[in-house]
C-alpha positions in Angstrom: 96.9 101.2 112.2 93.5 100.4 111.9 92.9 97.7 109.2 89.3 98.0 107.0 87.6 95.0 106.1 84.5 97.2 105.2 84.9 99.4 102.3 82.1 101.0 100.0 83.3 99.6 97.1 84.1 95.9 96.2 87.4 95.5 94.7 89.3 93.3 92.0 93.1 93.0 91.5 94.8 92.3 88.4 97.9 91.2 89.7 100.2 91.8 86.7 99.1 93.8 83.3 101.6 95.1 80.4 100.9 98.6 79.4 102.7 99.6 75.8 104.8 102.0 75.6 105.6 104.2 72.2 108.8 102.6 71.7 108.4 99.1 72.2 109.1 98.5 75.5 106.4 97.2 78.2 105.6 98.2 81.8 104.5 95.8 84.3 101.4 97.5 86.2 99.4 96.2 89.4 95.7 97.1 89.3 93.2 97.5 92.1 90.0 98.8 91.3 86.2 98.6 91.9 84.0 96.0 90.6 81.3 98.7 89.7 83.6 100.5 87.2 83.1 97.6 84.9 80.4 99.7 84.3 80.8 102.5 85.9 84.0 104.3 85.5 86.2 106.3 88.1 89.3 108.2 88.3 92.9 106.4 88.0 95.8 107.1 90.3 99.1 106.2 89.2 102.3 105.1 91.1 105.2 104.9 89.4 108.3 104.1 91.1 111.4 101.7 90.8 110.6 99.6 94.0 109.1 96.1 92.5 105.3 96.0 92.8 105.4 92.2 93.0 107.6 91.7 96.2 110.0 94.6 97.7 106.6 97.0 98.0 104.3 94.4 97.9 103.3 94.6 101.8 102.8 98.3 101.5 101.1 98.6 98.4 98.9 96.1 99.7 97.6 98.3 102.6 96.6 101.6 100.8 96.0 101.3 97.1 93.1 98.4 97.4 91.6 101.3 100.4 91.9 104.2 97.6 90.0 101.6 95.2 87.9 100.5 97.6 86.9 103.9 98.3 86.2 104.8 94.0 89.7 104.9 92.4 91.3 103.2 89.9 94.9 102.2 91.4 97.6 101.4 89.1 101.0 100.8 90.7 103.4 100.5 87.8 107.4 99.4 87.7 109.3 101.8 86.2 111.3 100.7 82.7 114.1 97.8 84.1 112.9 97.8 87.4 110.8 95.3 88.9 108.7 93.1 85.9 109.1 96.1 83.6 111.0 95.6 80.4 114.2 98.2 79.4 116.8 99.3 81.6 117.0 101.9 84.3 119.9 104.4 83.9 119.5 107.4 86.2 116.5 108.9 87.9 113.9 111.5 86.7 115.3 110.7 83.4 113.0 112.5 80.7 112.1 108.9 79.2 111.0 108.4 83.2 108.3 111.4 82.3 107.4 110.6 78.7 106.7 107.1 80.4 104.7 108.2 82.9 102.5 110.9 80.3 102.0 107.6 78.4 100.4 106.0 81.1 98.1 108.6 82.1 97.1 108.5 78.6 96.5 105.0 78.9 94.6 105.1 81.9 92.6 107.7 80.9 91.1 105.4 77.6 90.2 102.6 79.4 87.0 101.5 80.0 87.1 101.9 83.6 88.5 105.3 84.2 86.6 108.2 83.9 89.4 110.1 81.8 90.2 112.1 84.9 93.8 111.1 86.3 96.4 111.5 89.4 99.3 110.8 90.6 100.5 110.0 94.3 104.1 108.8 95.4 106.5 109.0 98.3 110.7 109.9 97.4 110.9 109.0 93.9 107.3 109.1 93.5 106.7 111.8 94.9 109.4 113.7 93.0 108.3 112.3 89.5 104.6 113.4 90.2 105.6 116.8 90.5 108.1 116.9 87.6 105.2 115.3 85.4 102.7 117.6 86.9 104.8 120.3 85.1 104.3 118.8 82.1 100.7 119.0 82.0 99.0 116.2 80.8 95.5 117.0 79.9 94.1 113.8 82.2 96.0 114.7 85.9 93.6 116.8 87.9 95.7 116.7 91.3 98.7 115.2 92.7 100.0 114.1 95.9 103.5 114.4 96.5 105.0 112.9 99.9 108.8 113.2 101.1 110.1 115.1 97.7 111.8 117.8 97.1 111.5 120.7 94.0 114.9 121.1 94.2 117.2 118.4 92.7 120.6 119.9 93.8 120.3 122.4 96.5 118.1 119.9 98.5 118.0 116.8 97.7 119.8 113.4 98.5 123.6 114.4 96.9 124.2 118.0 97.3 123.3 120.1 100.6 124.5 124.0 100.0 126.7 123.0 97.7 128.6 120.0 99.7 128.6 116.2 99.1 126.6 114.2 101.4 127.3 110.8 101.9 123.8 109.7 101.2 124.9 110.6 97.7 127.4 107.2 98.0 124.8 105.5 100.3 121.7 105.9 97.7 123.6 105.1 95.3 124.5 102.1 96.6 120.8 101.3 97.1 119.6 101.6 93.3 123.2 99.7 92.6 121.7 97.2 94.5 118.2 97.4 93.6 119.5 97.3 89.6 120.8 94.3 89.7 117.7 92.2 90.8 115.9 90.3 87.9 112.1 90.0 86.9 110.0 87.4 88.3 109.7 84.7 85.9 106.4 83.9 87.4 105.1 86.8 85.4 107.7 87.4 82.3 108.4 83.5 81.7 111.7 82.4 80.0 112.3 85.9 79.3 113.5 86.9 82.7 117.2 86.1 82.4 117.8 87.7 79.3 116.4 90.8 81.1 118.1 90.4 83.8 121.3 90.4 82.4 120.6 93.0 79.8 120.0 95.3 83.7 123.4 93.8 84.7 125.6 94.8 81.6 123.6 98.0 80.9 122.5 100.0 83.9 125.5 101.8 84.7 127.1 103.1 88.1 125.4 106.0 89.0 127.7 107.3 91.7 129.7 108.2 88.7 127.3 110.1 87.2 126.6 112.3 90.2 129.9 113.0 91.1 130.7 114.4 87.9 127.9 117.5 88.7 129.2 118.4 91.6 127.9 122.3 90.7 124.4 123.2 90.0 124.5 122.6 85.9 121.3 121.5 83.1 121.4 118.1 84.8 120.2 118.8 88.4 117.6 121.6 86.5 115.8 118.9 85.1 113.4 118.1 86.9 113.8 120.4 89.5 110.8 122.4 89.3 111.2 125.3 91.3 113.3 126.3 88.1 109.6 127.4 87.2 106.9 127.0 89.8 104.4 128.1 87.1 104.2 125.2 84.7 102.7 123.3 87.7 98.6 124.1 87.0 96.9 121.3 88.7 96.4 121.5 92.6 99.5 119.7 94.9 99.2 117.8 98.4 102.8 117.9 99.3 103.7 116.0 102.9 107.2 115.2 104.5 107.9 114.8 108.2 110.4 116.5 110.6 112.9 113.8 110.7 112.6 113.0 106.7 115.3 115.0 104.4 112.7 116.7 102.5 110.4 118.6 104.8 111.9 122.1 103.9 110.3 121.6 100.2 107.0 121.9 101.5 107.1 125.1 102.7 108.4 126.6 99.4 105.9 124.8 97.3 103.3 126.3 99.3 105.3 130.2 99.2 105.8 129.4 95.2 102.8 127.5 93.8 99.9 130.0 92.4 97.4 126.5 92.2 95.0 125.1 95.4 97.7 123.8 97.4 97.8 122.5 101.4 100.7 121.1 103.3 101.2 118.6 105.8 104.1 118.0 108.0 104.3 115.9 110.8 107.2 114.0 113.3 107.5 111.5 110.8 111.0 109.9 109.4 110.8 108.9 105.4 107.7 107.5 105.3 104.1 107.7 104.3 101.7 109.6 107.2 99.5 106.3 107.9 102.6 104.6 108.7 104.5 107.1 110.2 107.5 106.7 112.7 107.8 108.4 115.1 104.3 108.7 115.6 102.1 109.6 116.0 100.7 108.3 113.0 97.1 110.0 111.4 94.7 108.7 108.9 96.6 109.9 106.0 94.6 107.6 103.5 91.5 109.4 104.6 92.6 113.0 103.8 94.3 111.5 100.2 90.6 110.3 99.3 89.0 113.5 100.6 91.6 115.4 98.1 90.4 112.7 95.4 87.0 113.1 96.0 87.3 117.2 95.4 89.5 117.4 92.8 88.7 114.2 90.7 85.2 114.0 91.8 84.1 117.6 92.0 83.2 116.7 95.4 83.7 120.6 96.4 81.8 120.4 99.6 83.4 117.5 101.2 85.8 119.5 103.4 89.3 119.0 102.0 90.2 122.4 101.7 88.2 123.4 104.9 90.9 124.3 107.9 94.6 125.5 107.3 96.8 125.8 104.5 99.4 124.2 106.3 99.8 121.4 109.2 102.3 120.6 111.7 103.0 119.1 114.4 105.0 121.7 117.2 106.9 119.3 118.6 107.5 119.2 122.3 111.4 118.6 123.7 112.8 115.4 123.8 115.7 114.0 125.7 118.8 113.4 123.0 117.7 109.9 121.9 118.8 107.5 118.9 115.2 105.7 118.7 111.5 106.8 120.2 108.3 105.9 119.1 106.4 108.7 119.7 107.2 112.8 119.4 105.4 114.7 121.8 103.8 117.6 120.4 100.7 118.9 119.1 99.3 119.5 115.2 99.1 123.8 114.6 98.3 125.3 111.7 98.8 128.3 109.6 96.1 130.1 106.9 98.9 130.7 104.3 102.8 130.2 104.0 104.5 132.5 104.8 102.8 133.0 107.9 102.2 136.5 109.2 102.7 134.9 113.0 105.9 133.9 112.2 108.2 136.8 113.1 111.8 136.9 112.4 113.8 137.7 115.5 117.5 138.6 115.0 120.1 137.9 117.7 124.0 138.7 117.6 126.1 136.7 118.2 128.5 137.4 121.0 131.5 135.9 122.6 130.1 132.0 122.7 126.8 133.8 123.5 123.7 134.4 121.6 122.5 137.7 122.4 119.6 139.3 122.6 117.8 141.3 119.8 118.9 144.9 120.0 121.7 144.1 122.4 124.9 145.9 121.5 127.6 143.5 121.0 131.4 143.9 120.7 133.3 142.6 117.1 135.6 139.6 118.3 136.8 137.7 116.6 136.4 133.3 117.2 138.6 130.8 115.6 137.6 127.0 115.1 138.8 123.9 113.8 137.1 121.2 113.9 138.2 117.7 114.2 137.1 114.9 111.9 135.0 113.3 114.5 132.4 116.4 114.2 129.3 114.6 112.8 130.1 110.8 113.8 127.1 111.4 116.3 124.4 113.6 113.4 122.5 110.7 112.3 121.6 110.0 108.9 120.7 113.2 106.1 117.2 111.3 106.0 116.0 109.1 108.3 114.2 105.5 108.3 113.4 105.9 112.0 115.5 102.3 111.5 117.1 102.8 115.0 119.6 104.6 115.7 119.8 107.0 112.6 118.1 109.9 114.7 120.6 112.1 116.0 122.3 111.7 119.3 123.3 113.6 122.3 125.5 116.7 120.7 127.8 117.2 123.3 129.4 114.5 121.7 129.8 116.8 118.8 129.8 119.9 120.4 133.8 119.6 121.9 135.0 120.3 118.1 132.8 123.3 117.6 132.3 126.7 118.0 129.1 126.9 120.6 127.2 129.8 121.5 123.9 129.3 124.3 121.2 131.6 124.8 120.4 132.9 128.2 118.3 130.4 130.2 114.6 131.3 128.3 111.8 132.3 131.2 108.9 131.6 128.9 107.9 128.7 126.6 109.4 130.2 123.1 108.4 128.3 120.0 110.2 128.8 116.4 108.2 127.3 112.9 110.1 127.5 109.4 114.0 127.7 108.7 116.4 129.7 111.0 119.3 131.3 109.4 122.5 132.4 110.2 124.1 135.8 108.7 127.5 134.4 109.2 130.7 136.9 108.9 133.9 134.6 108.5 137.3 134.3 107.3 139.0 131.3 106.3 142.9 130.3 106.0 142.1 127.7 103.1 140.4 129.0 99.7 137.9 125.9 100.1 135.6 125.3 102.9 132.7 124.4 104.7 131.0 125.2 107.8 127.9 123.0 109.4 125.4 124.8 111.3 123.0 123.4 114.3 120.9 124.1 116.7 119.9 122.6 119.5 117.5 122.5 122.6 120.0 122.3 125.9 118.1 121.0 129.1 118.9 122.2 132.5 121.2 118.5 132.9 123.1 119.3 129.8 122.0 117.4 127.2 121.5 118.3 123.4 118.9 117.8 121.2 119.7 118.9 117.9 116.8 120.6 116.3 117.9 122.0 112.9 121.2 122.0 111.2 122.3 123.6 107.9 125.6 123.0 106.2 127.0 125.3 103.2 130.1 125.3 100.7 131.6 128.3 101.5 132.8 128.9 98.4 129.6 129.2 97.4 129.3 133.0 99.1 128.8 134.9 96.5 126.3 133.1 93.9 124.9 128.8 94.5 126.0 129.3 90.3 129.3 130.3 90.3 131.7 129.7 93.0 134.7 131.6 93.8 137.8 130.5 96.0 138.3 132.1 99.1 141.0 134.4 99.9 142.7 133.1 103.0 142.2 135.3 105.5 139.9 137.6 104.4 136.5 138.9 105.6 133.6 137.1 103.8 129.7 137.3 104.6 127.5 134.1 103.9 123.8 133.2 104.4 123.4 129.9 106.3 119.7 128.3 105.9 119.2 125.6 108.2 116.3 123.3 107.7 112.6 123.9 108.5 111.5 123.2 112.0 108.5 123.5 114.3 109.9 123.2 118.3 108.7 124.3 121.2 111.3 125.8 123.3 110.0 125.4 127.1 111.4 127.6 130.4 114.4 126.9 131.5 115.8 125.5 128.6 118.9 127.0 126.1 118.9 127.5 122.5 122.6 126.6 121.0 124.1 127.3 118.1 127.0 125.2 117.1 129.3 125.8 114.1 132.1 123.5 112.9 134.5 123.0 109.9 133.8 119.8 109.1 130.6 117.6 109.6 131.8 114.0 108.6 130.4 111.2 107.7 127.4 113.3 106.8 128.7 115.9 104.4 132.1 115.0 102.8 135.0 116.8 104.5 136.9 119.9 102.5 140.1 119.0 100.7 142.5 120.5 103.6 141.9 121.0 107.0 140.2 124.5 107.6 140.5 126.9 110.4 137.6 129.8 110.7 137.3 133.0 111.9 134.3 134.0 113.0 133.5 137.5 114.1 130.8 137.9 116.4 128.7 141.2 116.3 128.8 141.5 112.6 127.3 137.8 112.9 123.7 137.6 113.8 120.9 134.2 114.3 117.7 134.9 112.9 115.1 133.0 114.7 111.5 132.4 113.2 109.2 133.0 116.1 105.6 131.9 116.1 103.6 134.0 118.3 101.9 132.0 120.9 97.7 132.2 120.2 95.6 131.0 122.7 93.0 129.9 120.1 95.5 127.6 118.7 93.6 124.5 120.3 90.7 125.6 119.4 91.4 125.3 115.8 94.5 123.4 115.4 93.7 120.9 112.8 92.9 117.1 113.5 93.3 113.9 112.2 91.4 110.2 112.2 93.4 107.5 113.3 95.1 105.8 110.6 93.7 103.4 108.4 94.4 101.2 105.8 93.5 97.9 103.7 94.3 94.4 105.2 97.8 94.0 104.5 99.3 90.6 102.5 101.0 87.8 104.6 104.4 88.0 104.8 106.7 85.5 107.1 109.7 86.3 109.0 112.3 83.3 108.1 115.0 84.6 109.8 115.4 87.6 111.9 117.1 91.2 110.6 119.7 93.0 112.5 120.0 96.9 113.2 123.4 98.3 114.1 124.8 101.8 114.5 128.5 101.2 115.9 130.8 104.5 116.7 134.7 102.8 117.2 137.7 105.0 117.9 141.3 102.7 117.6 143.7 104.8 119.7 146.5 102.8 118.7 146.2 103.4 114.9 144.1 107.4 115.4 141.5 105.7 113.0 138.0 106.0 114.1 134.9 104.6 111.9 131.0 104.5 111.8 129.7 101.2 111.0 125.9 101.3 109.9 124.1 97.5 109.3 120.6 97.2 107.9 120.0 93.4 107.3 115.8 93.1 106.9 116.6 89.2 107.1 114.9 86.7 104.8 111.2 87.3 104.4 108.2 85.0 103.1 105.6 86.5 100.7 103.3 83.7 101.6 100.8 84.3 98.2 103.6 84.1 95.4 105.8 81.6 98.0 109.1 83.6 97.6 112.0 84.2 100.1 113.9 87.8 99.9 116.9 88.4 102.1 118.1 91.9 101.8 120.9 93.0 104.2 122.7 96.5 103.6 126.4 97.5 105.2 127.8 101.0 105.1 131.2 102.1 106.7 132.8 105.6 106.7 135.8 106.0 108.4 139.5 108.3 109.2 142.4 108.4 110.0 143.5 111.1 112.9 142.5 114.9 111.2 143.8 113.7 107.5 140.5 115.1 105.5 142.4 112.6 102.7 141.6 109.9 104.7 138.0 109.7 104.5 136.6 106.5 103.2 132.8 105.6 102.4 132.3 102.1 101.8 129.0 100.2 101.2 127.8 96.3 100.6 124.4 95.2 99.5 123.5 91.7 99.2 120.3 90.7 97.6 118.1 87.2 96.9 115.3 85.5 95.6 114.5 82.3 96.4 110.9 80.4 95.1 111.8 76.4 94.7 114.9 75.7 92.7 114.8 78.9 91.2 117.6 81.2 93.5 119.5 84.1 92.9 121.2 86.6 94.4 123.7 89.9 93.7 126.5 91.2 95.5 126.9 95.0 94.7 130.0 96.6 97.2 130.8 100.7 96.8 134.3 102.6 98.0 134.7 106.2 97.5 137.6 107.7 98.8 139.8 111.1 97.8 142.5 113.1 97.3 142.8 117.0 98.0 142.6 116.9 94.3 140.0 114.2 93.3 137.3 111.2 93.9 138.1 107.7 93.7 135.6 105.5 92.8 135.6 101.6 92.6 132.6 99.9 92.3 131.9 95.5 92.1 128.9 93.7 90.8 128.7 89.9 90.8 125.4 88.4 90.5 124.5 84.4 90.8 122.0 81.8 89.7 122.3 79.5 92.3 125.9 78.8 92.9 127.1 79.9 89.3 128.2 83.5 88.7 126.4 84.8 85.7 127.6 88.2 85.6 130.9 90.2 87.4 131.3 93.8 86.7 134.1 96.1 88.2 134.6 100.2 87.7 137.6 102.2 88.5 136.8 105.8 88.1 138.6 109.4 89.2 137.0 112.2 89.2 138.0 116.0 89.5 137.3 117.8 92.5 134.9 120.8 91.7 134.8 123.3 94.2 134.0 120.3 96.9 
């Protein structure tokens, strides 16, 4: 990334602000904004996440909010109620005292002397989610939004529920705003204050895992703020973004198919992360096209281009070689006028006996059984990755032993699919709960599997995503398998598979018995979206600067972080576990002279093909160190189950120095619900 010295405008921080809310309760905020709007005043965009403006985002922040105010805006980062320096407590997300907070502050903004009364909002994950939830709300001040790496769907697609099955990054992002809970305030900016509201978080903010797991169907909880449950109430125009190895690309696609407001999309290789810093690369000057939206929708700046070229971006990607870690995804950035796309043409293909057919081709009814072993999905990846090597997935022969597989004749032209495959899938079952996990992958002429796309779906789910039914063992049933949006360029010589299995583990929780399917080929069929090859497409395929971004704060390595992905398989005890470590190490914010050591461990194992066996565990250590003044939490996670129900246990201690201040312990079990 390119870093700007030069910027039209000259800016000034205000490091830390308190912004009122109705009730009492005060938000930390962190300013940047041009000199000149001391007299001359300019939009406000707002960021409002739980992340800590003062250290745990400070690096990132630093790098494109003092660009967006350098180029006219008014930047306010704020930290949501008991997060970061902000007072209260934080319960759950997207809760609607989240949204009346954030209204509040776009009221705010809008009255102060600096802001021109015209507002936005702009976030990545949680930010990006609350900006569109709050853009349904309309407040009169927000003219546009940015949303990056959200979704519009809270249950069907999000981070704890994937066609109606459990993912483990339910458990694993839990663990992370366990973790994240149980740091304090700085008291560099609260004062004395900051232990009392630190342990007010500690007694008060609750396990969430528990929450969750107790709406295991699609209920009034996961409807608020999901906004597809009315795509109407959004007026104001939307820049929504993802990337192709993020968890939330497929929303962009049906914001821009549902959305009646100016609306473009932009999806690139990228894991969970914003465009300017986006791994794999390549990375583009996201900050440039953000202020180009600015400028034309807060600005009236209608002729500056930034709803000139397609509707929607993204990059075809080339094949790769199965891989747990690359820094760049060959490919190229195409576009489309509109979503849908009238170049996209679905092509439907039986499926035969461990074949994929051709369309048209007249294929026999046979019927396939499968039964997967545990160790199906030890080898997936993560639901949504950090492109924090190796949580890409690997090579799926691995997985492919335990599945049901089915390979396209060798292709003799370059074939190329953009938006979600699906699979008409005709099945029986000998268990009245299951679930099946859908992929596809790219085969090269040596073998290997790259996995392209993957859907998974509760099976009892068949009939409505509302109301599910248990299956009659044994009996014929037709389901609709989506898999996720992808753009992939198929070339000669190369297979297309598609791979079903019973059980997907550690990535989707395992059904409460083991499950053998049927699955009866002809009646079956793959429906493949097919973008027509145009040889114009280089000619106007959209482009991109390089990125840029504002010169980012120091920060100091004082001791080294560790990456680990670990498979292990005890023959002796037929126990087999995935061990995942994330330890960032100790770092040094060199301006506010404070250390932070964060260090994450996750570990899902089983025992032989006992579904009863699975066990997600997690450990999160966290701590602040400025001069004498130290602390640091412990928070450690177990889930396990019976055929019957979840068991949760859940520990909190938290220090000051060497003296324990606070120790917390749950014990919870919860009813299995159709899962």
């Amino acid at each position: 990334m390119r870093t700007v010295t030069s910027l039209p405008h000259a800016v000034t921080e205000d490091e830390h602000l308190w912004i009122p809310m109705s009730d009492g309760v005060r938000l930390a905020g962190r300013l940047w904004r041009p000199k000149s709007s001391d007299d001359e005043p300019v939009p406000g965009v707002l960021e409002l996440i739980p992340y800590r403006k003062r250290d745990m985002t400070a690096l990132r922040d630093s790098i494109h909010h003092p660009y967006m105010a350098g180029h006219g805006y008014a930047c306010l980062r704020v930290d949501l109620r008991g997060s970061g320096d902000s007072e209260g407590v934080l319960t759950d997300e997207y809760l609607e005292r989240e949204l009346q907070d954030a209204e509040e502050i776009l009221a705010w903004m809008a009255e102060q002397p600096w802001c021109s009364g015209r507002t936005s909002m702009m976030g990545i994950s949680w930010g990006g989610f609350n900006a569109l939830q709050v853009a349904a709300r309309r407040p009169p001040s927000l003219g546009a939004i940015v949303t990056v790496c959200s979704s519009d769907d809270r249950y069907a697609d999000d981070v704890h529920y994937m066609g109606g099955c459990l993912l483990s990054d339910n458990l694993s992002w839990a663990s992370t705003m366990f973790a994240y809970n149980s740091c304090p305030p700085d008291p560099a900016l609260v004062g004395e204050r900051w232990r009392d509201m630190w342990l007010e978080r500690l007694d008060n903010s609750g396990l969430w895992l528990d929450e969750w797991l107790r709406h295991q169907q699609r209920d009034d909880y996961w409807r608020h703020g999901s906004v597809c449950e009315d795509y109407s109430a959004i007026t104001c125009p939307v820049f929504a973004a993802s990337g192709w190895a993020d968890g939330y690309s497929n929303a962009v696609f049906r914001l821009l198919a549902e959305l009646d407001v100016p609306r473009k999309g932009l999806i690139g290789p990228w894991s969970h992360k914003y465009p300017h810093l986006g791994e794999p690369g390549p990375a583009i000057g996201f900050l440039q096209e953000v202020v180009r939206w600015w400028d034309h929708w807060l600005k009236d700046d209608t002729g500056n281009g930034a709803m000139d070229g397609p509707q929607l971006s993204i990059w075809m990607q080339d094949t790769v070689p199965p891989s747990t870690a690359y820094a760049e995804r060959p490919g190229r950035w195409v576009g489309e006028d509109q979503w849908p796309s009238e170049r996209v043409v679905p092509l439907r293909h039986p499926l035969a006996r461990h074949r994929i057919a051709e369309p048209g081709e007249q294929v026999d009814v046979v019927p396939l059984t499968v039964q997967s072993p545990l160790s199906v999905g030890q080898f997936a990846g993560k639901w949504c990755s950090y492109n924090a090597p190796p949580d890409l997935p690997y090579d799926q022969r691995e997985e492919d032993g335990g599945s049901l597989v089915f390979d396209s004749d060798v292709l003799t032209d370059r074939l190329e699919l953009l938006g979600a495959p699906v699979l008409e899938l005709s099945f029986a079952a000998d268990k009245p709960l299951a679930m099946v996990a859908v992929r596809l992958s790219d085969v090269a002429p040596d073998g290997k599997a790259t996995r392209v796309s993957y859907g998974v779906a509760n099976l009892t789910h068949h009939h409505s995503p509302t109301g599910p039914q248990r299956l009659e063992p044994r009996t014929q049933y037709a389901v609709t398998v989506q898999l996720n949006g992808m753009a992939q360029a198929f070339p000669a010589g190369h297979r297309i598979r598609l791979s079903v299995s019973t059980s997907y583990w550690p990535l989707v929780w395992p059904s409460p018995e083991s499950v053998r399917m049927t699955v009866f080929t002809g009646s079956s069929q793959l429906v493949l979206p097919v973008r027509e090859h145009d040889p114009s497409d280089d000619e106007h395929a959209p482009s991109f600067d390089e990125p840029e971004g504002a010169p980012p704060i120091a920060v100091t390595s004082r001791q080294p972080g560790e990456h680990r992905w670990t498979v292990t398989r005890d023959l002796a005890q037929d126990s087999s576990a995935l061990e995942v470590v994330k330890d960032l190490g100790v770092s040094h914010i060199d301006d506010i002279g404070l250390d932070i050591t964060r260090r994450a461990y996750e570990r899902y194992s089983f025992v032989g093909d006992d579904v009863t066996s699975t066990r997600g565990e997690t450990e999160w250590h966290m701590g602040f160190t400025r001069g004498d003044w130290s602390v640091h939490a412990t928070t450690r996670t177990v889930l396990t189950c019976t055929a019957t129900e979840f068991h949760l246990h859940a520990q909190l201690d938290a220090y000051e120095g060497e003296r324990r201040i606070a120790s917390k312990d749950w014990t919870r079990r919860i009813p299995r619900d159709f899962i």
